[in-house]
C-alpha positions as CSV (number, residue, x, y, z in Angstrom):
1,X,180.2,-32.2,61.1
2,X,178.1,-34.4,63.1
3,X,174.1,-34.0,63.9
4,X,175.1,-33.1,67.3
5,X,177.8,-30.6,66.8
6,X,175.5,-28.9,64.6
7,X,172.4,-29.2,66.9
8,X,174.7,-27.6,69.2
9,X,176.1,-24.8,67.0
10,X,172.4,-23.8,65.9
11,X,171.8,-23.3,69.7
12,X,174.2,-21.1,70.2
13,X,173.6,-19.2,67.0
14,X,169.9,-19.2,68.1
15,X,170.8,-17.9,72.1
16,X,173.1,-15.4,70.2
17,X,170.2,-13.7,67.5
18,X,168.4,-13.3,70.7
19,X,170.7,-11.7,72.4
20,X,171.1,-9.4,69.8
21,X,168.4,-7.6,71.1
22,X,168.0,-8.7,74.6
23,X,171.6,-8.0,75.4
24,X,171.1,-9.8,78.9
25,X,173.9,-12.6,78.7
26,X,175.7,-11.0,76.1
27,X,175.8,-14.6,73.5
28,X,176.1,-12.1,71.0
29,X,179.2,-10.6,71.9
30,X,181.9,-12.2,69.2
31,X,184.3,-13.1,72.3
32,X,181.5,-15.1,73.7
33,X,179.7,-16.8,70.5
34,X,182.8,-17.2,68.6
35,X,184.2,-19.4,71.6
36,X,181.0,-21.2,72.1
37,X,181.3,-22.7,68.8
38,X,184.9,-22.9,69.0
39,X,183.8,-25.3,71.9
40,X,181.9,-27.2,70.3
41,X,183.2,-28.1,67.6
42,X,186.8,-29.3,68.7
43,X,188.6,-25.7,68.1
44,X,188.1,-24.2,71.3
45,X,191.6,-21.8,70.7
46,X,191.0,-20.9,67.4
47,X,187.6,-19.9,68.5
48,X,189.2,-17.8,71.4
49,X,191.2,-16.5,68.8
50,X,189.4,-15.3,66.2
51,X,186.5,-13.9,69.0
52,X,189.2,-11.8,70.3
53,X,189.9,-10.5,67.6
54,X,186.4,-9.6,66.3
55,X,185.7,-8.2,69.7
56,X,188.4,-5.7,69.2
57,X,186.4,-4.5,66.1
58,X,182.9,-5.0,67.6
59,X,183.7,-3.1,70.5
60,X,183.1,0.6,68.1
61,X,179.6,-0.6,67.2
62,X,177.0,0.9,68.7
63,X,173.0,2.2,68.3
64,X,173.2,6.0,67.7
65,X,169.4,7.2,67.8
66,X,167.9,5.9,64.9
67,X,171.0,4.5,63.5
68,X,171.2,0.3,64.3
69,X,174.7,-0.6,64.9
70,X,176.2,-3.7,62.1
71,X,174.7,-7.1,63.4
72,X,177.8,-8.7,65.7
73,X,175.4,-11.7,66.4
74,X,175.4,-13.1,62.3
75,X,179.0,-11.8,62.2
76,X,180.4,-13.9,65.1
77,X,178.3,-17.3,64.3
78,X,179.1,-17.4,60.3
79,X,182.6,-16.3,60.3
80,X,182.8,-19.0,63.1
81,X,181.4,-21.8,61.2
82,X,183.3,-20.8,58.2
83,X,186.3,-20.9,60.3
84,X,185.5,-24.4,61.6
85,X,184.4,-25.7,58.0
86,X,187.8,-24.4,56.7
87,X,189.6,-25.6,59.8
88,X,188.2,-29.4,59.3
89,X,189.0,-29.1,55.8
90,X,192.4,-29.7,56.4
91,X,194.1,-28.0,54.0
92,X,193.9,-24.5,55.4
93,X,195.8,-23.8,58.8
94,X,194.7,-21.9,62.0
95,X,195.9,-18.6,60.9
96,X,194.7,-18.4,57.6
97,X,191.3,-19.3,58.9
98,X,190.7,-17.0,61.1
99,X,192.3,-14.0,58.9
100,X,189.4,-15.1,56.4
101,X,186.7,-15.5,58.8
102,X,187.7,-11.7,59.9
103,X,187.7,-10.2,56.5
104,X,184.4,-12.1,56.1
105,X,182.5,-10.6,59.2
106,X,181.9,-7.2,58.2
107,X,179.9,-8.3,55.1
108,X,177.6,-10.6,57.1
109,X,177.2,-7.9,60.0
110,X,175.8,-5.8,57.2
111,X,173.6,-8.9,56.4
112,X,172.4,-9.8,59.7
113,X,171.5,-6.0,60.1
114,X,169.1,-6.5,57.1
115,X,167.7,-9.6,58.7
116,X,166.9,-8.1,61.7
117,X,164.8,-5.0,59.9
118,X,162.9,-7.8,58.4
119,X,162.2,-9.3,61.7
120,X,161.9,-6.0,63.5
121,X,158.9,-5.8,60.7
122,X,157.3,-8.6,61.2
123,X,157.4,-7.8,64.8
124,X,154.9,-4.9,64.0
125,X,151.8,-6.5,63.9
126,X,153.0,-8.6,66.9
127,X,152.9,-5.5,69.0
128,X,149.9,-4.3,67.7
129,X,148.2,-8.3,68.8
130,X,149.8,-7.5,72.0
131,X,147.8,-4.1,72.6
132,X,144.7,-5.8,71.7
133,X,145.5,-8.7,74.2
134,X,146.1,-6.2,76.8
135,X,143.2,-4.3,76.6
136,X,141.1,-7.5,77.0
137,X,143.8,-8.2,80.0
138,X,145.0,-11.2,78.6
139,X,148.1,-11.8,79.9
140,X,149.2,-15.3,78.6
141,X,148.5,-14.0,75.5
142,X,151.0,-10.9,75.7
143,X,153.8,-13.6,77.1
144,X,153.0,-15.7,74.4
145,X,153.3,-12.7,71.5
146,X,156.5,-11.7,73.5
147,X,158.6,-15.0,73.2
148,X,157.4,-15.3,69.6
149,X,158.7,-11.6,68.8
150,X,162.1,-13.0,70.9
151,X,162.3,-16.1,68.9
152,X,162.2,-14.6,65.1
153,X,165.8,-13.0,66.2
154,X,167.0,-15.9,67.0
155,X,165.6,-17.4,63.7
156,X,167.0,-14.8,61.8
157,X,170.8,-16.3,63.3
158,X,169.7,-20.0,63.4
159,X,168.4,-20.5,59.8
160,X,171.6,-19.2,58.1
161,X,174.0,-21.2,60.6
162,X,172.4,-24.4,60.0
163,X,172.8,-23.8,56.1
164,X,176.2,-23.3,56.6
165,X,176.6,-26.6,58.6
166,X,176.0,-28.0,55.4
167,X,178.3,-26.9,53.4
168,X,180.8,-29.0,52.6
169,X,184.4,-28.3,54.1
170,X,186.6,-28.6,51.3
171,X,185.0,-26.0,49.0
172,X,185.5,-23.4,52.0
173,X,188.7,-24.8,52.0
174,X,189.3,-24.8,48.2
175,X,187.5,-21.1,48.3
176,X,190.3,-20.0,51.0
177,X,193.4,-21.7,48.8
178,X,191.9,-19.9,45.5
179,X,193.2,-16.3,47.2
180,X,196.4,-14.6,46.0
181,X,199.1,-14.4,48.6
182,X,198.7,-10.2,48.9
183,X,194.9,-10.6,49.6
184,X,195.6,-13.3,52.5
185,X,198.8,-11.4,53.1
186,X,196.8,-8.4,53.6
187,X,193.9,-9.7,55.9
188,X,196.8,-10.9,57.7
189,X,198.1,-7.3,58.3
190,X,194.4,-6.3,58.7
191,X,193.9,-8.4,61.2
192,X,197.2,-8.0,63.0
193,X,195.8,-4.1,63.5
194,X,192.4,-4.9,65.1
195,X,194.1,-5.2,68.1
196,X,195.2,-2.2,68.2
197,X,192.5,-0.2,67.0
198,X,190.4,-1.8,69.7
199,X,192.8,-1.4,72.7
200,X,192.6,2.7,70.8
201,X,189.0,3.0,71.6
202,X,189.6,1.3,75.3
203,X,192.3,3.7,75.5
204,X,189.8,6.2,74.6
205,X,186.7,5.3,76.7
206,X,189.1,5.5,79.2
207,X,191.8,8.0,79.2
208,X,191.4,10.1,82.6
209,X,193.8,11.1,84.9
210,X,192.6,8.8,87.5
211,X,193.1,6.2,85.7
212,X,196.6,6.7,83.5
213,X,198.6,5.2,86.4
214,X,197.4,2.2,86.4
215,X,197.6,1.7,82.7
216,X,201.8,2.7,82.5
217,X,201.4,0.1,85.3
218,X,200.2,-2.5,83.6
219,X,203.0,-2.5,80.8
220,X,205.4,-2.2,83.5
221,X,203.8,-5.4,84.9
222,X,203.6,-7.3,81.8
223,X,207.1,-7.5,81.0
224,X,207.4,-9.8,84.4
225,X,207.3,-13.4,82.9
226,X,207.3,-15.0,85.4
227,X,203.9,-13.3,86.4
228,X,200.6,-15.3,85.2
229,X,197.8,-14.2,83.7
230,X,196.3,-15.0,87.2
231,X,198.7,-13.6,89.0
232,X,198.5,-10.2,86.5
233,X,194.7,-10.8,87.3
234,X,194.7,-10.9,91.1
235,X,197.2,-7.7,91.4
236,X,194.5,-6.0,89.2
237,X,191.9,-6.5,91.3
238,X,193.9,-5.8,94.4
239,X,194.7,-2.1,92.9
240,X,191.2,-1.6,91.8
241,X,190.2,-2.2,95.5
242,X,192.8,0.0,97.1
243,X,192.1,2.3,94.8
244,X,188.2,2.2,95.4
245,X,189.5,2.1,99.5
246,X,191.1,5.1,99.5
247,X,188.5,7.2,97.1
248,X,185.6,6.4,99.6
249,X,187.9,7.6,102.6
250,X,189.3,11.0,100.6
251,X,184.7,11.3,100.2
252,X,184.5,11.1,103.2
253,X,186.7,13.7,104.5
254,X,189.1,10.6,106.4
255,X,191.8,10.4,104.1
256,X,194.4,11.9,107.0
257,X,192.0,9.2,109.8
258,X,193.7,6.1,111.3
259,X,190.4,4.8,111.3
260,X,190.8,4.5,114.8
261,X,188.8,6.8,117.4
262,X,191.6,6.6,120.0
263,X,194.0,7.5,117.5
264,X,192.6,10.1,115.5
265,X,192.4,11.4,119.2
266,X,196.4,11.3,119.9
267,X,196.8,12.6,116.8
268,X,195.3,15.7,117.3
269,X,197.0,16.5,121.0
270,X,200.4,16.3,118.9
């Protein structure tokens, strides 16, 4: 890699740990990260690829109370870089790549969700500075604590990218040809059925009878090739509209209204 690819892969890794917590511009997300550094670093479609896919999985984790969700910040940034690394090796193709990198991002959420305790820690006596730096009403001094308590998240995803960067591509490469066929066979099953799982729990989140319609609908729509994604796009929106349309007029007690004074008018003398 070269000092400014990797410059530019420790910035998004470092936007992403952030976002982790701040969950503002959603870096973080694997869709998002995964294609950053897909960008780049020259594999822009793998990177689209293999964030999809991780989405699909990331997509069930969630805070619950006390209980922090797996890290999808360290997840998404490693198993990309270890994509890329096996990628430019360039004895390991595009699918076996990315089947790795998603066996692989389970483990490192688990790690990143030990990094971020650590900094959640050290964050601590932050706060408590901050209390004391309010009480004396300084507030340069709380912004100052603040982006300092923001930036150790982003450490936490920075530090182990760039130590990544430096490992040299053939022995991911070497480390990815040393697997039997039925364990890269199998992450290749594994990974075929994150999709699904994931469009599950969208099914899920979503299943109400207002909204079953337009899902048979879509199906029905996808089988049109000659339809693009555009096109599949723009007719999505244009349902979602009429659909908002006519729930605001049924609210409103209009739903049988021309939406015209004079008419409503004639209708009623018939």
């Amino acid at each position: 890699m070269s000092i400014i690819t990797i410059a530019l892969i420790v910035l998004v890794a470092f936007l992403a740990g952030m976002e982790g917590v701040l969950d503002e511009f959603q870096f973080h997300q694997p869709l998002v990260a995964c294609t950053l550094i897909g960008l780049v670093s020259g594999h822009l479609a793998e990177g689209i690829m293999l964030g999809g896919s991780l989405q699909m999985i990331a997509l069930g984790w969630a805070n619950v109370g006390a209980a922090v969700a797996p890290d999808a910040a360290l997840a998404s940034v490693a198993s990309a870089i270890i994509m890329v690394l096996a990628l430019d090796g360039g004895s390991a193709n595009s699918t076996d790549a990315i089947n790795a990198s998603i066996a692989l991002a389970v483990p490192l959420s688990v790690a990143g969700l030990f990094l971020t305790m650590i900094c959640r820690t050290i964050a601590i006596p932050i706060v408590h500075a901050m209390d004391a730096a309010a009480e004396k009403g300084n507030f340069a001094a709380i912004d100052g604590l603040q982006i300092v308590a923001i930036c150790l998240q982003g450490v936490r995803i920075a530090i182990p990218a760039l130590a990544l960067c430096f490992v040299p591509a053939q022995v991911v490469t070497d480390a990815l040809n040393m697997m039997p066929a039925w364990l890269s066979g199998g992450m290749a099953v594994g990974g075929g059925m994150i999709a699904a799982v994931g469009y599950a729990m969208v099914i899920n989140m979503m299943a109400t009878k207002e909204v079953w319609p337009f899902f048979a609908l879509g199906f029905c729509l996808a089988a049109i090739s000659q339809l693009t994604l555009i096109a599949l796009g723009v007719i999505g929106i244009s349902l979602a509209l009429i659909y908002l349309g006519l729930k605001d007029l049924a609210k409103n007690g209009n739903g049988g209204g021309s939406g015209d004074p004079l008419g409503d008018i004639l209708n009623d003398y018939e």
